[in-house]
C-alpha positions, 0 to 999 in steps of 0.5 A: 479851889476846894483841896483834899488834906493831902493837897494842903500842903502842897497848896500852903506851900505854893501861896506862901511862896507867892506871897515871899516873892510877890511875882507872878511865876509861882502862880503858874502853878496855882493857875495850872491846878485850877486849869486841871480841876476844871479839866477834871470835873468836865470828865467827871460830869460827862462820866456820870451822865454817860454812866448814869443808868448803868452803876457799876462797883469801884471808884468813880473818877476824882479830883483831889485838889492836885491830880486827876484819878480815872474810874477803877475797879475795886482792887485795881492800883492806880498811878500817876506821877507827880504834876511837873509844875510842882517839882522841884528843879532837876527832881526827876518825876515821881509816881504816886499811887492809890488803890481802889478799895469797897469803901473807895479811894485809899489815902495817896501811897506818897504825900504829894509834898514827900513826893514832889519835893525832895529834902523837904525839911529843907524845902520848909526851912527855905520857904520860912527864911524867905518869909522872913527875908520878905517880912523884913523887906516889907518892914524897911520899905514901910518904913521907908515910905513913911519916913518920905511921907512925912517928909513930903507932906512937910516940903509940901505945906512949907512951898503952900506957906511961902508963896515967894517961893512959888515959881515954876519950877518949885510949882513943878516940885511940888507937883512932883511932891505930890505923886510921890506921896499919891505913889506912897498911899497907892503902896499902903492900900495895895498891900493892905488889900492884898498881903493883909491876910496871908493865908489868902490866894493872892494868885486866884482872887478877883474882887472890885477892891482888889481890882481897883487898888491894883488899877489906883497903884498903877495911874500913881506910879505913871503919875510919879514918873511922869513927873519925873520925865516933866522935871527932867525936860524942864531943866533941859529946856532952860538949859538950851532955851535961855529965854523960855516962857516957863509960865506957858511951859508950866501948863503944857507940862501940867496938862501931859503930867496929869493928862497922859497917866489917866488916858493910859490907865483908863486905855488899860482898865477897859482893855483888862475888863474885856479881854483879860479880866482874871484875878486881881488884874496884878498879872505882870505875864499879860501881853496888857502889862505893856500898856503900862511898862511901856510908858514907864520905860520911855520915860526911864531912858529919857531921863537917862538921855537927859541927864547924860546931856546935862552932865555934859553941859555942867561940865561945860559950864563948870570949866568955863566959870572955874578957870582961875579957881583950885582946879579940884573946885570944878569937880567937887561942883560937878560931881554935887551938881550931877549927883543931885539929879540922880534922885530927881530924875529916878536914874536907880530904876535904869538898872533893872529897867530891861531885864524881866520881872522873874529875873534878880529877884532879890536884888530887884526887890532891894534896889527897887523897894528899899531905894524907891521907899526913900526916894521921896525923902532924899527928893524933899530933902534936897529940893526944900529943906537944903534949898538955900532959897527955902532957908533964907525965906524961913530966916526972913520969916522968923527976923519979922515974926521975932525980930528980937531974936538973932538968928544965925544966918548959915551960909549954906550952899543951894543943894539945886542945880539952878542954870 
């Protein structure tokens, strides 16, 4: 979209905006430009076909990155108002004018940015604390994905060294291990592809990388949650099921882990390239985005389901086995044993589960982000390095590689809810 210097502001100001937010409202206006532009120059062309032999003196009709202007005589003041997607709320419409003049358009009587904002100095500085805002949102989510990287990569390579820790349900941990930190490089490689260059149109650009980090990004996360959901029902069918072949178990899951995620995307790329193949396929407003939420909320609010129904159960259990014991025992138990399932089975994402991407903005961003960047590490920190059967495995290690050494054996409690 080739915009006029009296459209750059407005321009600049839209995909700052864009990229503060990273939602996809804004890029309405973007998208209704490029419609208008388009809109414009088909009059344009038809115009000069018609008039082709027939030149007469004046301004001929033109596009100047923001509105449409009609053919004028010389002398003759043209007006049109301000575009509604660029006004600010409750700002009623403005006129802007230009006069048609023997050396052709004259300069816009209003700068569209005066014109279509009021306060604009305020606008400006708004505009440069969200930036900020999201500068620092960005930084701790960063980090926050490095800190869970590292600290996966580690639980990782400590179950791969310990084979005698390889049951089937630390094999479903490190699975999960896994599209954690498949989750955390799709995040990095998106944001390197789109948000490297901020100056760039984020809302308009359509490239095969682009497309491909965006389609890499969602199979990670249905990957992520679909895990989430295999732990979930795991521990639920141990609980009712007490004689259960966990080794068959295991592979059923593996195969819908892994399986289902990669049918729904590839479902979702082929249905984007032929029907809805625009920009960077990001477009959280497409009737297609279901294909993926969809999935993602299913397995959100099964979660949710299961962990009422186990709580329910540790409560049993815990007032059955703690009867003859201090009676503020059961609860401190219960209330361990219930909160340790909270990061496993992802529950932080019910809060916005239903509510529209448009919608709480800011505290989305902080729940989501902020929470979900560390979430991998409280995940690997809970299920390995607090695991009482992690550390008596690593104290057995170091007795046989250094038998010398007298190592204190620390009687930790086992930070995993094991039924």
């Amino acid at each position: 979209m080739n915009f006029s210097p009296t459209a750059a502001a407005v321009y600049i100001l839209i995909v700052t905006r864009y990229v503060v937010t990273s939602t996809h409202p804004e890029c309405s206006i973007v998208l209704h430009l490029q419609e208008k532009e388009t809109e414009c120059k088909l009059k344009i062309n038809a115009a000069a076909s018609h008039s082709s032999s027939n030149t007469t003196a004046g301004c001929v009709m033109e596009w100047d990155g923001v509105s449409c202007w009609p053919a004028a005589s010389e002398g003759q003041i043209v007006s049109v108002l301000c575009p509604l997607p660029l006004l600010k709320p409750q700002t009623p419409p403005a006129l802007i004018t230009r006069s048609c003049t023997g050396r052709g358009w004259s300069k816009t009587s209003v700068p569209y940015y005066e014109a279509c904002y009021s306060e604009a100095s305020d606008e400006d500085e708004d505009m440069r604390t969200e930036k900020n805002h999201f500068d620092t949102l960005q930084l701790i989510y960063s980090v926050g994905y490095g800190v869970s990287l590292a600290a996966l990569l580690i639980a990782g390579l400590v179950f791969c060294c310990f084979r005698k820790l390889l049951c089937t349900r630390n094999y479903i941990h490190l699975h999960l291990f896994v599209t954690f930190i498949l989750r955390i490089l799709a995040v990095f490689i998106k944001d390197s592809v789109l948000f490297a260059d901020k100056s760039t149109d984020h809302c308009t650009v359509s490239t095969l990388g682009c497309k491909a980090a965006v389609s890499f990004f969602h199979w990670c996360v249905l990957l992520n949650f679909s895990w989430l959901l295999v732990e979930a029902l795991y521990l639920q069918t141990l609980l009712l099921f007490t004689f259960t072949h966990t080794g068959k178990l295991f592979w059923i899951y593996t195969t819908v882990g892994w399986g289902t995620p990669s049918v729904i995307v590839v479902i979702w790329v082929l249905l984007k390239k032929q029907f809805d193949d625009e920009g960077c396929w990001d477009d959280l407003e497409s009737r297609l985005w279901w294909i993926i939420k969809i999935p993602i909320l299913l397995s959100i609010f099964t979660n949710f389901v299961i962990f009422l129904n186990i709580s329910r159960i540790i409560v049993q259990k815990t007032q059955s086995t703690h009867v003859t014991q201090n009676e503020s025992q059961p609860y401190r138990t219960l209330v361990r044993s219930t909160l340790l399932l909270v990061p496993l089975f992802g529950l932080h994402y019910v809060v916005f589960a239903l509510f529209p991407e448009h919608v709480g903005v800011k505290p989305r961003l902080y729940f989501e982000l902020v929470l979900g960047s560390f979430q991998g590490f409280i995940v690997a920190l809970l299920y390995c390095f607090l695991n009482g059967e992690v550390q008596k495995e690593i104290q057995r290690t170091v007795r046989k590689w250094w038998p010398e050494t007298k190592t204190n054996t620390v009687n930790l409690p086992t930070q995993e809810f094991v039924p």
